[in-house]
C-alpha positions as CSV (number, residue, x, y, z in Angstrom):
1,X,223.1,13.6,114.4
2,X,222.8,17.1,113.7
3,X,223.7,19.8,116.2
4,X,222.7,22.7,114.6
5,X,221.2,24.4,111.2
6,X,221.4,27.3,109.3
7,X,219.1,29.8,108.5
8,X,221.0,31.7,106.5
9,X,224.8,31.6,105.5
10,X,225.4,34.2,108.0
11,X,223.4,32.6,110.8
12,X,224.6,29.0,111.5
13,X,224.6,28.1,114.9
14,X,221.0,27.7,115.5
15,X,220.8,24.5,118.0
16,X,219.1,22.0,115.9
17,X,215.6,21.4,118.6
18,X,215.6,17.8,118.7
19,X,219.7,17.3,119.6
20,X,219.5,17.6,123.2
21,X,216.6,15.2,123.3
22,X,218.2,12.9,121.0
23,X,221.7,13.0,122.7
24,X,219.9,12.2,126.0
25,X,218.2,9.1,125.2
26,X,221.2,8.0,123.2
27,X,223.7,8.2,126.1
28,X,220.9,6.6,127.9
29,X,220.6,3.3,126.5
30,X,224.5,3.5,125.9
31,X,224.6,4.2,122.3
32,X,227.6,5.7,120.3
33,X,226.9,9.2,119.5
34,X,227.8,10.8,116.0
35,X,227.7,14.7,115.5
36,X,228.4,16.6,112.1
37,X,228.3,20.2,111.0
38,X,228.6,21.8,107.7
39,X,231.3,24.3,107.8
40,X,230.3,27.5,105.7
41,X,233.9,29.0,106.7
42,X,236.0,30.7,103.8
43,X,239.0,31.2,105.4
44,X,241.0,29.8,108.5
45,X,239.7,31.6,111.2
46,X,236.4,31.0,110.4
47,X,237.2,27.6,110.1
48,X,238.6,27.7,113.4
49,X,235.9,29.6,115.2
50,X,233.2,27.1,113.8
51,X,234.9,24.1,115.1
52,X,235.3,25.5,118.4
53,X,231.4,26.3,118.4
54,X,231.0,22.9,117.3
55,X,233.1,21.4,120.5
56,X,231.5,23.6,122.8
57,X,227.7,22.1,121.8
58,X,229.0,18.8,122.4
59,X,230.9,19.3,125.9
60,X,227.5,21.6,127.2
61,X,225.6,18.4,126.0
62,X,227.9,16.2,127.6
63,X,228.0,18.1,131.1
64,X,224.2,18.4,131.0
65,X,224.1,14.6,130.9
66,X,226.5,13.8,134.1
């Protein structure tokens, strides 16, 4: 599923609006959850810093669903 979209290529961390309703019923009825995102990164640190905003929208989704 999507986690989040861009609006332009400097703006791409906008939350997709249907992920945290779609993660919830997922994990509800126990089903596997798959995540991508699109890196737009054009060096290594921006590769790194996108991936670790990718991790953290999955952990906040997990710990709001505890």
């Amino acid at each position: 599923m999507r986690i989040c979209y861009c609006k332009s290529r400097k703006w791409c961390y906008t939350l997709d609006s249907k992920f945290n309703d779609v993660y919830s019923q997922c994990k509800a009825i126990g089903m596997p959850v798959r995540a991508y995102w699109y890196l737009y990164a054009l060096n290594v640190q921006q590769a790194r810093n996108e991936a670790n905003i990718f991790v953290s929208r999955l952990k906040e989704s997990e710990k709001r669903d505890k």
